[in-house]
C-alpha positions in Angstrom: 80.9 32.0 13.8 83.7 29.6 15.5 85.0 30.7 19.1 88.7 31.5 16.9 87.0 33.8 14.7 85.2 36.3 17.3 88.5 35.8 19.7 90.3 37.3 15.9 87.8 39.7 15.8 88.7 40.6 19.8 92.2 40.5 19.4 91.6 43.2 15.9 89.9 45.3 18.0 91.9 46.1 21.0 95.7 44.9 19.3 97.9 41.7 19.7 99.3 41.3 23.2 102.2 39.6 21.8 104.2 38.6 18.4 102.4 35.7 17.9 99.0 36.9 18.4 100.2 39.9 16.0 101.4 37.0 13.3 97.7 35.1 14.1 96.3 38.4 13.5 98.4 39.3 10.2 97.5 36.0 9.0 93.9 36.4 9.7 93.7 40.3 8.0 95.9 39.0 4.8 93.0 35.6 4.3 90.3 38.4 4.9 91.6 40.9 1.9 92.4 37.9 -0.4 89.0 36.2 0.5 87.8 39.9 -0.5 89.7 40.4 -3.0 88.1 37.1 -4.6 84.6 37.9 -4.2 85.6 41.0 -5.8 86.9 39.5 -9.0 84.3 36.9 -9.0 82.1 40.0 -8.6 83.5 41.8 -11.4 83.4 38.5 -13.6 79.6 38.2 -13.0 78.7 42.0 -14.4 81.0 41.9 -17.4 79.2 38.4 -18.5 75.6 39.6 -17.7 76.9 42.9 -19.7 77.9 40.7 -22.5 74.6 38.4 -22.5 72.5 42.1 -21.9 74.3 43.4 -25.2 73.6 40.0 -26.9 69.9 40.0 -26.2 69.4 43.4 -26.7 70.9 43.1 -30.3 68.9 40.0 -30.9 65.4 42.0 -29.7 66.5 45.0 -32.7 66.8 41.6 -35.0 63.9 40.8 -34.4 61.9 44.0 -34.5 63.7 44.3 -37.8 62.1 41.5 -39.0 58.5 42.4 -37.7 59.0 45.6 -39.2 59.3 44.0 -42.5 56.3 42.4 -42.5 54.2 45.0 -40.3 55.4 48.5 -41.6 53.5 49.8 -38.1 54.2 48.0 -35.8 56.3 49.4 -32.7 55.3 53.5 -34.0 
């Protein structure tokens, strides 16, 4: 962590002394909930295309025991 970010951090915890520390302050909440709000999305992104590739394989695995089935009537119970 740079010496800006724990003097934020500081400054977050026991209030701005002044309007521009309470700007500097603003400015540093508002990147924090965007940078969060990001990760969130990016988050969100990730589990709906691992749902997606989940459903995909899991479709392709019936498929294939479809197949086997075919061939060996017992097979899978």
């Amino acid at each position: 962590m740079d010496d800006r970010f724990e003097e934020l951090e500081e400054m977050l915890a026991e209030g701005p002394a002044n309007d521009t520390e309470a700007y500097e302050l603003e400015e540093y909440v508002q990147r924090r909930i965007d940078n969060l709000n990001k990760r969130w999305k990016d988050a969100v992104s990730d589990i709906m295309s691992l749902k997606r590739k989940i459903t995909y394989l899991s479709k392709e695995i019936d498929d294939y025991r479809a197949k086997i089935k075919r061939v060996l009537p017992d097979f899978g119970g």
